[in-house]
PASEBA-1860 file (N, C-alpha, C; in nm, 3 decimals):
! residues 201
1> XXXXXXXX> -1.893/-1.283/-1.068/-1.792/-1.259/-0.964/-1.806/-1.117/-0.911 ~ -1.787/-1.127/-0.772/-1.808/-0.953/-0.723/-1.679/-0.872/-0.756 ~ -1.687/-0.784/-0.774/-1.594/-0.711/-0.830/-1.532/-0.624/-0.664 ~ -1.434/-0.643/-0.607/-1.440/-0.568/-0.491/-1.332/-0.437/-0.515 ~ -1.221/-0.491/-0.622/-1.074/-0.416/-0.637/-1.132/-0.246/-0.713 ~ -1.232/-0.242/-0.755/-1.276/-0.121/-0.840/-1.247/0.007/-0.688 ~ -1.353/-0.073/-0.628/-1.359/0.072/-0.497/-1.226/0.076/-0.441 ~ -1.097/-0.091/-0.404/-0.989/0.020/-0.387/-0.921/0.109/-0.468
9> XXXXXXXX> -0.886/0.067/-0.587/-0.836/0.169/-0.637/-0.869/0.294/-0.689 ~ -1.006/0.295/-0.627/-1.070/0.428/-0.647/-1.036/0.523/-0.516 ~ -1.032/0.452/-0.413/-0.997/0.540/-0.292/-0.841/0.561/-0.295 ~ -0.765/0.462/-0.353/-0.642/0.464/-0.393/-0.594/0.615/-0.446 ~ -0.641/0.586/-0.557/-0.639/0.715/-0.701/-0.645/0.868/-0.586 ~ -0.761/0.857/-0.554/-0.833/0.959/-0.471/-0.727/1.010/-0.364 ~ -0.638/0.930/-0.304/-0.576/1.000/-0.237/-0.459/1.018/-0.277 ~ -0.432/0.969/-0.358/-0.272/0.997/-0.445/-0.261/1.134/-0.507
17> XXXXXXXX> -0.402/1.156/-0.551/-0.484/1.291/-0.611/-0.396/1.431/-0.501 ~ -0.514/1.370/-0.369/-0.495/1.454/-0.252/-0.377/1.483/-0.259 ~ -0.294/1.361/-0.206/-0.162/1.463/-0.162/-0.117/1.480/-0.263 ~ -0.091/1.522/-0.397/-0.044/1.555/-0.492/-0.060/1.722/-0.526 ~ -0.213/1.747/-0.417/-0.261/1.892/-0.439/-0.122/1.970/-0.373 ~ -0.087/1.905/-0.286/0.051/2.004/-0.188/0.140/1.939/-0.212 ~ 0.174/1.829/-0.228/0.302/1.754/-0.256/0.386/1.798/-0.151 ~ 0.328/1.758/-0.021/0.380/1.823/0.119/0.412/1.716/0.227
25> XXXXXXXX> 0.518/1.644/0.223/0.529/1.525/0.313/0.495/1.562/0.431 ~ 0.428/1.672/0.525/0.423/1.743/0.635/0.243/1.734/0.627 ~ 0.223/1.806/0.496/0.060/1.826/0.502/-0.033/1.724/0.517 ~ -0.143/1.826/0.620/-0.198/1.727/0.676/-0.295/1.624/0.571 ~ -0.379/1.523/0.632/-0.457/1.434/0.548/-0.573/1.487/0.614 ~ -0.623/1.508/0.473/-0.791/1.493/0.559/-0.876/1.414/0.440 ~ -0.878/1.280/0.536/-0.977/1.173/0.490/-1.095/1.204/0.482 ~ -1.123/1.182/0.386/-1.249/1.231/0.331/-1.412/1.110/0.332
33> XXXXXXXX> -1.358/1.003/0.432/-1.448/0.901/0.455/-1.466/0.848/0.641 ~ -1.580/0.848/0.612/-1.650/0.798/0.778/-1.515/0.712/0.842 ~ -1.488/0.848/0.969/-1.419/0.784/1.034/-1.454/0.621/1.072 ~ -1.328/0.527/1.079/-1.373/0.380/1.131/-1.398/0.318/1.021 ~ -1.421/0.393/0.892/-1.499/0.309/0.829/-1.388/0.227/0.720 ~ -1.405/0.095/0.682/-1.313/0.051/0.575/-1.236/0.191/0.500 ~ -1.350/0.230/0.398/-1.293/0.299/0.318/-1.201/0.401/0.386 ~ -1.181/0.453/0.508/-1.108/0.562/0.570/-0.993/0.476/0.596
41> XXXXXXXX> -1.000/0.399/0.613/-0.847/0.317/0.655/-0.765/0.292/0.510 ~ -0.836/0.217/0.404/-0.741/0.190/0.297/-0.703/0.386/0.259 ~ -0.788/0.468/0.274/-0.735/0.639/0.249/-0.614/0.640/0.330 ~ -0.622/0.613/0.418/-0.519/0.627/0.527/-0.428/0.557/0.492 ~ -0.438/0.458/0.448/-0.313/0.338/0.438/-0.206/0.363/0.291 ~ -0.331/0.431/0.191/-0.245/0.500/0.056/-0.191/0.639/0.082 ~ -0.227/0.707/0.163/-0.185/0.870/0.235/-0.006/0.801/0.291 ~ 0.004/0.708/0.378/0.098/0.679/0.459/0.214/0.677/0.348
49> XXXXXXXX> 0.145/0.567/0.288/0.247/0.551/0.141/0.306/0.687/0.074 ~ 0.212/0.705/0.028/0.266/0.819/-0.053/0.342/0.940/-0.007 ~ 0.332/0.947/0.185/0.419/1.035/0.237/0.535/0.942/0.240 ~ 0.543/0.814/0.285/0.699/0.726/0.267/0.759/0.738/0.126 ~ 0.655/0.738/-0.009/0.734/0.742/-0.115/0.872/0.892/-0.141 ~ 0.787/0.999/-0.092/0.869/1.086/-0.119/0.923/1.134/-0.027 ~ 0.929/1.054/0.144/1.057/1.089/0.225/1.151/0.981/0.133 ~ 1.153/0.865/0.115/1.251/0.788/-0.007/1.312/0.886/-0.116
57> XXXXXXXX> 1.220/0.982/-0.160/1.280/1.034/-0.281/1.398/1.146/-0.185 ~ 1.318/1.190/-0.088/1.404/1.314/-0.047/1.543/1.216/0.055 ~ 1.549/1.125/0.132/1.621/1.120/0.165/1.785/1.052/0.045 ~ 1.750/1.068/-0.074/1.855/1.007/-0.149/1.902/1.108/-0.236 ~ 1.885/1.248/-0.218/1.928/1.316/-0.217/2.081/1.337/-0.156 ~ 2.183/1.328/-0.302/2.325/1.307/-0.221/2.422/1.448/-0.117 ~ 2.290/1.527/-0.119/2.350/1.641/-0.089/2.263/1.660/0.020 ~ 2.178/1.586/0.073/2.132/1.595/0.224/2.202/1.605/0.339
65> XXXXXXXX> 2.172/1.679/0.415/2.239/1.689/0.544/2.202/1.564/0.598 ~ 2.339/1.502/0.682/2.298/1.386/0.753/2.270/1.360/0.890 ~ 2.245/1.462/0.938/2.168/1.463/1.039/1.986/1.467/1.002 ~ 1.954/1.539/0.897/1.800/1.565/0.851/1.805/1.417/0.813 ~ 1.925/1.343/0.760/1.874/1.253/0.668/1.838/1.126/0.765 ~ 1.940/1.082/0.867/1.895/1.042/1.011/1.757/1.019/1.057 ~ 1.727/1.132/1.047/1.557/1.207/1.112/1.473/1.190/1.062 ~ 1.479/1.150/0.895/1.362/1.070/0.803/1.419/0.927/0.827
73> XXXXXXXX> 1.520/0.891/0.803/1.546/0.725/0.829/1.410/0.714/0.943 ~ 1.437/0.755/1.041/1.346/0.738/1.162/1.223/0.703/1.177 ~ 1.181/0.838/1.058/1.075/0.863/1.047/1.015/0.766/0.950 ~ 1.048/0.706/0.849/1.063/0.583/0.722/0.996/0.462/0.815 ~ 1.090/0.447/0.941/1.075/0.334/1.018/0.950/0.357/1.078 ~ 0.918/0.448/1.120/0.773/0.446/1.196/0.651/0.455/1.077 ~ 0.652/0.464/0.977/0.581/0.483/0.878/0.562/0.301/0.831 ~ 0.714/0.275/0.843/0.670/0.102/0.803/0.573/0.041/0.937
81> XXXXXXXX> 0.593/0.054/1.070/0.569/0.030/1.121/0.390/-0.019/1.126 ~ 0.349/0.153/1.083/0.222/0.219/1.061/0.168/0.161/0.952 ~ 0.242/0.161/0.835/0.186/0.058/0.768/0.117/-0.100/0.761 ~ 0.275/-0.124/0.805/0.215/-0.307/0.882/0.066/-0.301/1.005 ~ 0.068/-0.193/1.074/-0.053/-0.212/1.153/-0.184/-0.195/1.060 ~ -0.178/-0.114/0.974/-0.285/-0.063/0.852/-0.286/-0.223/0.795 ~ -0.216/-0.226/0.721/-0.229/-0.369/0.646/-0.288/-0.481/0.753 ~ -0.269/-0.504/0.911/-0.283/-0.606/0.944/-0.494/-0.613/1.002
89> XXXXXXXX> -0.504/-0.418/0.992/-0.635/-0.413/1.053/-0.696/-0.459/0.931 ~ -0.676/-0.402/0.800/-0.728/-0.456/0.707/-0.753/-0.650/0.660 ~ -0.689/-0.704/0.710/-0.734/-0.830/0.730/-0.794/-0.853/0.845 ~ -0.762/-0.798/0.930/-0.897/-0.836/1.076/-1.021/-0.767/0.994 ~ -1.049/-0.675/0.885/-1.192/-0.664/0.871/-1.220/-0.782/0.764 ~ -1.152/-0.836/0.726/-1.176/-0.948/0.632/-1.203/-1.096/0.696 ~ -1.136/-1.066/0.781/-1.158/-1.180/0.879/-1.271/-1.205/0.963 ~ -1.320/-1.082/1.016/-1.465/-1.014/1.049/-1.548/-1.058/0.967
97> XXXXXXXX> -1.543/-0.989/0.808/-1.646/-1.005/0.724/-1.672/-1.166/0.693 ~ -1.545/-1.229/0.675/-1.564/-1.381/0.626/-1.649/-1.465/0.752 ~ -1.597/-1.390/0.858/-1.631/-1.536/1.001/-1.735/-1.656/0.959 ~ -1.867/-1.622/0.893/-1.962/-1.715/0.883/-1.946/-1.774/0.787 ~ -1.838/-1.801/0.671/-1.827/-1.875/0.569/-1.804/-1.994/0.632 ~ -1.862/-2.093/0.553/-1.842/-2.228/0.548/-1.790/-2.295/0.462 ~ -1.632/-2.305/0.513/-1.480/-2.371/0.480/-1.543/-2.505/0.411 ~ -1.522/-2.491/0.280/-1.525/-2.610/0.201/-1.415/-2.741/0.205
105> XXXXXXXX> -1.470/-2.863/0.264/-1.396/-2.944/0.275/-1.222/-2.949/0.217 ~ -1.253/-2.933/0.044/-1.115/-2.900/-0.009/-1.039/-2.771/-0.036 ~ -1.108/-2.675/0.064/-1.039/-2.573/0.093/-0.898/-2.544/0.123 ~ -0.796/-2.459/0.037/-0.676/-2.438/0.116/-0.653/-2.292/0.161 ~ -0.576/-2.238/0.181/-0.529/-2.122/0.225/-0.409/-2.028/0.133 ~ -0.432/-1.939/0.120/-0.318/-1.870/-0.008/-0.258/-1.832/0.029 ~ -0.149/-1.823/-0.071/-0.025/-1.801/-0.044/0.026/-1.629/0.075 ~ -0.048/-1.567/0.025/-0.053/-1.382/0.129/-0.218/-1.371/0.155
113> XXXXXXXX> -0.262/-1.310/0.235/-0.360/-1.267/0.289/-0.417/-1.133/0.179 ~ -0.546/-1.123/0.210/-0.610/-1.030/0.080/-0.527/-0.837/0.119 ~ -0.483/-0.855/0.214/-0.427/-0.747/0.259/-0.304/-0.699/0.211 ~ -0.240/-0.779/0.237/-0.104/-0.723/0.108/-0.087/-0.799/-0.006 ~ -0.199/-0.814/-0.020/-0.242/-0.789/-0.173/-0.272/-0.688/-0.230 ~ -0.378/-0.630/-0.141/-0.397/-0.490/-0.152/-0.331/-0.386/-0.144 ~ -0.230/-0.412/-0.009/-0.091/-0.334/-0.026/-0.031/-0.324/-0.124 ~ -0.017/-0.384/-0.234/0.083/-0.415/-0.327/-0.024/-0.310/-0.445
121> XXXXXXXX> -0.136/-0.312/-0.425/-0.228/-0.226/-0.527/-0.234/-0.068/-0.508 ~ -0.188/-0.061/-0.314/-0.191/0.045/-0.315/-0.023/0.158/-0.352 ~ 0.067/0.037/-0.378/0.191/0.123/-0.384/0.162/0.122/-0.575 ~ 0.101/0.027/-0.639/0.063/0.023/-0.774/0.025/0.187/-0.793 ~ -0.051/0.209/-0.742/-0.150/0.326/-0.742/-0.023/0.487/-0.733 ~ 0.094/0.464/-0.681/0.170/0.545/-0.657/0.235/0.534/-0.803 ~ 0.312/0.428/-0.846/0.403/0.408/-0.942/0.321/0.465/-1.049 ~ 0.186/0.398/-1.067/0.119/0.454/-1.196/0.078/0.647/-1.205
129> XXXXXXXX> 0.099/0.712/-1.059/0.073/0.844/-1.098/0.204/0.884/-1.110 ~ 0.305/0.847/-1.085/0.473/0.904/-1.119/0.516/0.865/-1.186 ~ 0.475/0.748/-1.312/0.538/0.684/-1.430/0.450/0.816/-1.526 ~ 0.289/0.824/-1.481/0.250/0.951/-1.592/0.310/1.039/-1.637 ~ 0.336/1.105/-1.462/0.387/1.242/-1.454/0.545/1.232/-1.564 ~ 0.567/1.164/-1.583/0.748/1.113/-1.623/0.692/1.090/-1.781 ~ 0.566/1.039/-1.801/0.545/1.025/-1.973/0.453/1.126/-2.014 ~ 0.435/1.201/-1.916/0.387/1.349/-1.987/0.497/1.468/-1.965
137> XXXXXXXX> 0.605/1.422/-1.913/0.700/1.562/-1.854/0.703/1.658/-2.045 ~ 0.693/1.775/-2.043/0.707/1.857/-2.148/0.885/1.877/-2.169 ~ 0.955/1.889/-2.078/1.082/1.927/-2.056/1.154/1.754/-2.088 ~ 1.095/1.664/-2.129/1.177/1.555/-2.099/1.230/1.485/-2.250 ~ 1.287/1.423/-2.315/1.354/1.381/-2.449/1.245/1.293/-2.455 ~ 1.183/1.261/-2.602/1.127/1.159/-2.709/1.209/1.000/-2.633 ~ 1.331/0.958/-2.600/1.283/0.872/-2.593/1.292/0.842/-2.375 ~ 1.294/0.911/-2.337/1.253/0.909/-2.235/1.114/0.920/-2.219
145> XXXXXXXX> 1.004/0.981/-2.265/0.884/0.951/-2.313/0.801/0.817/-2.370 ~ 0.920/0.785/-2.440/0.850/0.659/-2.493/0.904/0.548/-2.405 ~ 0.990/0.551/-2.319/1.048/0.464/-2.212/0.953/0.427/-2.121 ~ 0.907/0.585/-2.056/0.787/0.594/-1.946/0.704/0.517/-1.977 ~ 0.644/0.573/-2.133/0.523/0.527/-2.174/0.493/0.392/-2.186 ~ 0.638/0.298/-2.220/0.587/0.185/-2.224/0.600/0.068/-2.039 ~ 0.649/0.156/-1.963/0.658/0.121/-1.817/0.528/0.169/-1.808 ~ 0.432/0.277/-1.811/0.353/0.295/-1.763/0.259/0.203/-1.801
153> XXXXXXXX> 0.245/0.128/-1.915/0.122/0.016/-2.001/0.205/-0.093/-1.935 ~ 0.306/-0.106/-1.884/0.303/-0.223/-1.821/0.274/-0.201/-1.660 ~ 0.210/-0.117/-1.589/0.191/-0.089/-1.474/0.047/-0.095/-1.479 ~ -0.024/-0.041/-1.552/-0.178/-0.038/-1.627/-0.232/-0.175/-1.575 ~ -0.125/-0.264/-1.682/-0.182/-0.436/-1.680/-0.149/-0.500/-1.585 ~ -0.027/-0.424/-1.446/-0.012/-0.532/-1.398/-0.105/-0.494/-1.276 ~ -0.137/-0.389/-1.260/-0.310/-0.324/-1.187/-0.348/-0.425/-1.224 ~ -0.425/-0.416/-1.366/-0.518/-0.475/-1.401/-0.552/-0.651/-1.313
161> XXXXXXXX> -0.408/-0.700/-1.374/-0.397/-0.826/-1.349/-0.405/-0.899/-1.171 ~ -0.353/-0.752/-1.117/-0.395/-0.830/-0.953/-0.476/-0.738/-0.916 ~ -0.602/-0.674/-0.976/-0.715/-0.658/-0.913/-0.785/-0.734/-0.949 ~ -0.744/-0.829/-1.086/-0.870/-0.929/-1.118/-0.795/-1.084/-0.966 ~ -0.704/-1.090/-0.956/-0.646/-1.202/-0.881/-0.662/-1.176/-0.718 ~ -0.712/-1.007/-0.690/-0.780/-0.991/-0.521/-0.908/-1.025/-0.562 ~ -0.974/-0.979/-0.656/-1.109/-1.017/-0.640/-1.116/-1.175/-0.615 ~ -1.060/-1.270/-0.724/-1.060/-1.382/-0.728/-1.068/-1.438/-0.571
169> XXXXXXXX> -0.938/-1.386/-0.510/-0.929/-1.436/-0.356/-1.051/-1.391/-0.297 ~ -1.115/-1.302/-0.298/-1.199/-1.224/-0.201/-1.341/-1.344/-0.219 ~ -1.329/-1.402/-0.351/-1.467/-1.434/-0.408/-1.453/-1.599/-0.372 ~ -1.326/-1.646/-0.343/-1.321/-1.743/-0.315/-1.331/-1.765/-0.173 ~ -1.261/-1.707/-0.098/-1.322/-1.680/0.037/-1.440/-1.670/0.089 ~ -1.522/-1.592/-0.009/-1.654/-1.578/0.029/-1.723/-1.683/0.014 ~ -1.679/-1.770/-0.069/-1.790/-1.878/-0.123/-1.693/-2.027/-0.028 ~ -1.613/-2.021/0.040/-1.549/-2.104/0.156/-1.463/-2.167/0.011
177> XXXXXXXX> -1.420/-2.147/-0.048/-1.279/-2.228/-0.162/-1.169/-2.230/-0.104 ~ -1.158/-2.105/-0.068/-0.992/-2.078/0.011/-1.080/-2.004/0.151 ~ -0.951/-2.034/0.310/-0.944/-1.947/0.384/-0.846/-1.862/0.429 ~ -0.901/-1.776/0.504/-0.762/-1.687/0.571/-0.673/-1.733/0.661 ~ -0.600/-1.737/0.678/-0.481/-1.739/0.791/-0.439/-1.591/0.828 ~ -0.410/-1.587/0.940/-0.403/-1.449/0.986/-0.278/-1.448/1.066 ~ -0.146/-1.420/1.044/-0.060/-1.438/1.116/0.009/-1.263/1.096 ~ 0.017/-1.209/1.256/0.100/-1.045/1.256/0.218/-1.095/1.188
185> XXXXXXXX> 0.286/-0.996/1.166/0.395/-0.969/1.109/0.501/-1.011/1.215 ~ 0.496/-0.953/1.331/0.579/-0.919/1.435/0.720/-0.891/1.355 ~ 0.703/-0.771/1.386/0.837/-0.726/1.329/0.920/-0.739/1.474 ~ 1.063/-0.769/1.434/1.165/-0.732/1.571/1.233/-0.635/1.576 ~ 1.252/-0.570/1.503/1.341/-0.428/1.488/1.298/-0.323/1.606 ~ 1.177/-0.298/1.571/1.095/-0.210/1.673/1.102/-0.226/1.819 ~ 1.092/-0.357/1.838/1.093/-0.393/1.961/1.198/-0.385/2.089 ~ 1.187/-0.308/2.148/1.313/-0.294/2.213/1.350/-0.437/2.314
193> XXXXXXXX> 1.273/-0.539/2.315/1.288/-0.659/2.431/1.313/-0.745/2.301 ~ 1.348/-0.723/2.155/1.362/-0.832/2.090/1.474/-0.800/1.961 ~ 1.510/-0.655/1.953/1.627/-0.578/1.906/1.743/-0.658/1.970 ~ 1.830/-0.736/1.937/1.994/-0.739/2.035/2.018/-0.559/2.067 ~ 2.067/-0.490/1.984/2.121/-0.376/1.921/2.063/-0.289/2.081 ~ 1.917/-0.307/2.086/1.820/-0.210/2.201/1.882/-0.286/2.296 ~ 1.844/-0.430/2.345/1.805/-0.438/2.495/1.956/-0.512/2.526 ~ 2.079/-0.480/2.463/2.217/-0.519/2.485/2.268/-0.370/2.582
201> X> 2.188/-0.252/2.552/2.226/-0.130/2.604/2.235/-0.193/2.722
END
């Protein structure tokens, strides 16, 4: 079986790394892979994350000003937005890559697309560097340590367990077992012709 989940969560890791050097929801990204290229997009797509994870942390802060706090809501929303487009290019390259498979008669279609699947590996990739940081804190109590520690071995396996279950999809696809379905998201929130809330103004 091809192994495909190794290289994301290596570009995963890699940028969780990055922004961790500034821990700067502001600082910039610099992708470190051929513009256009796969690997620059899933960088991009774990960068996005990891700046949404900690506008989340900062906006729940009960002592935020609520006007700043407003101004990340906002900003949260365009980040999901950005995401869903990341996640959806990432199945148009899968969809690309598959085109010439030949759909096996008893072929079906799965349940999510290999894309947020991957999504789901790349917010993995977040939880497992902030469950560490939380089971190595020096300042933190024995059994808050051993709390982390055992959330973090269950974050380990559950990596483990759906990078072996993307590959599976990826490998079944390839060999025509299962196909893709490709349906946008279409979100309505965004939309100002499909908001009530917007186009009632």
């Amino acid at each position: 079986m091809k192994i495909y989940s190794a290289n994301f969560n290596e570009i995963f890791d890699r940028s969780v790394a990055d922004y961790h050097k500034t821990d700067d929801v502001d600082a910039p990204m610099n992708n470190p892979y051929p513009e256009k290229s796969f690997e620059n997009i899933l960088y991009t797509k774990n960068w996005i994350d990891a700046v949404q994870w900690h506008l989340e942390d900062i906006i729940r802060n009960p002592e935020i000003d609520p006007a700043e706090a407003l101004l990340i809501k906002r900003r949260i929303d365009r980040s999901n937005q950005e995401r869903t487009d990341l996640v959806e290019l990432i199945d148009s390259y899968f969809m690309e890559k598959f085109a010439d498979v030949k759909v096996l008669a008893d072929a079906y279609v799965n349940t999510e697309t290999p894309a947020w699947a991957i999504d789901r590996l790349s917010i993995l990739a977040l939880k497992i560097y902030h469950m560490r940081v939380e089971a190595e804190r020096a300042d933190a109590s024995a059994s808050h340590i051993e709390q982390c520690t055992k959330k973090l071995n269950t974050l380990l396996e559950q990596r483990s367990d759906l990078s072996g279950a993307i590959d599976k999809l990826l490998n079944d696809i390839e060999a025509g077992r299962k196909y893709m379905k490709f349906y946008k998201q279409m979100k309505m929130y965004n939309d100002p012709s499909l908001n009530p809330v917007l186009y009632k103004k």
